[in-house]
C-alpha positions in Angstrom: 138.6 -122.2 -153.9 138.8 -120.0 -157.4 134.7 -119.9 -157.2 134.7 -118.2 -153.6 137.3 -115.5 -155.0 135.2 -115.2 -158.1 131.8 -114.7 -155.7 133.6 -112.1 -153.4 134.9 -110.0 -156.6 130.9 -109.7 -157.6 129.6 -109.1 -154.3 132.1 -106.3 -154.1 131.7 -105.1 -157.7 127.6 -105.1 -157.0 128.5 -103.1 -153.6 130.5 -100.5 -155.4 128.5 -100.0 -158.5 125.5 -99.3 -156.6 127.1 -97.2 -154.2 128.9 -95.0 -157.1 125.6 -94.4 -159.1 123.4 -93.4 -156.1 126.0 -90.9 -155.2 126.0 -89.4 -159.0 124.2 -85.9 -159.2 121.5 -85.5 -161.8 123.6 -82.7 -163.5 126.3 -85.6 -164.1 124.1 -88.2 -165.4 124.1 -87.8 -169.2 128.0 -86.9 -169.5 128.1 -90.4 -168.2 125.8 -92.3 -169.7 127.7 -91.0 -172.8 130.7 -92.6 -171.4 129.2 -95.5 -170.4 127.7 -95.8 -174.6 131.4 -95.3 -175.5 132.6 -97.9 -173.4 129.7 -100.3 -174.6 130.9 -99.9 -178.4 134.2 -101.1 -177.5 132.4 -104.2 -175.9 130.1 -104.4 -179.2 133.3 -104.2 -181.5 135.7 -107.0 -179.6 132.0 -109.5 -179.4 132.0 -108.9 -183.2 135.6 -110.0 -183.1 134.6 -113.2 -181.1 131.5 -114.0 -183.2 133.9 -113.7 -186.3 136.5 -115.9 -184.8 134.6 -118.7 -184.0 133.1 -118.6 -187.1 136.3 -118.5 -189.2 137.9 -120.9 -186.3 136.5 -124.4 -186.6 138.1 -126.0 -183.5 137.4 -123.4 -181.0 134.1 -124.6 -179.7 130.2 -122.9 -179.1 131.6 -121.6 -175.7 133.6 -118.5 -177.0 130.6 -118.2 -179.7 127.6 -117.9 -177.2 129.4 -115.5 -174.8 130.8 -113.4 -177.7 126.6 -113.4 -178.7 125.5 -112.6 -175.6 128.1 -109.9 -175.0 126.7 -108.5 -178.5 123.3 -108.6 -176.8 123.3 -106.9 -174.0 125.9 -104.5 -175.2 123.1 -103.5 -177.8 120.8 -103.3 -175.2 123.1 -100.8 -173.2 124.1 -98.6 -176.0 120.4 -98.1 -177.5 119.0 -97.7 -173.7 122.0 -95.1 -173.4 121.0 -93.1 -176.6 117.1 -93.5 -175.6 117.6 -91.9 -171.8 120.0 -89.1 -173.3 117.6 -88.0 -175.7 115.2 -87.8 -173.3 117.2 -85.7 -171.1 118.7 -83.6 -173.7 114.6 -82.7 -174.7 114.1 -81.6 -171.1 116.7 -78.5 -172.4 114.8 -77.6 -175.3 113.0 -74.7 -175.5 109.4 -74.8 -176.3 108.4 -74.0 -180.0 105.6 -72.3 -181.1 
């Protein structure tokens, strides 16, 4: 019963997120992909907290240790994605040097 609950939440949370970011406005995209790095630190920080955890903590299991390195993972992924797509649109503002 818990894993049809679980399914709905995604399918909804899919739904939403894709509805949200094809109603964003170009003008609105790199204040939030700021955001959205911010947001991905926080997620980097608390998987370092895990990784360390179940390293220090020896009766904890692998579980908690390959989510907290996965979490570290793409989280990495996001923020440096973030960073590489805002300096490319902050570029676009420049002005030409010559």
């Amino acid at each position: 019963m818990t894993i049809i609950y679980l399914i709905t939440i995604f399918a909804m949370s899919v739904f939403l997120g894709f509805e949200l970011i094809t109603k964003v406005p170009a003008t609105l995209h790199t204040p939030l992909m700021s955001g959205s790095n911010a947001i991905s630190g926080i997620t980097i920080v608390g998987a370092i907290g895990v990784l360390l955890t179940g390293l220090a903590v020896a009766d904890v299991g692998i579980v908690p240790f390959l989510l907290g390195g996965v979490a570290l993972f793409f989280a990495t992924i996001n923020v440096v994605g973030g960073f590489v797509v805002s300096h490319r649109m902050l570029s676009k503002f420049r002005g030409r040097r010559s």
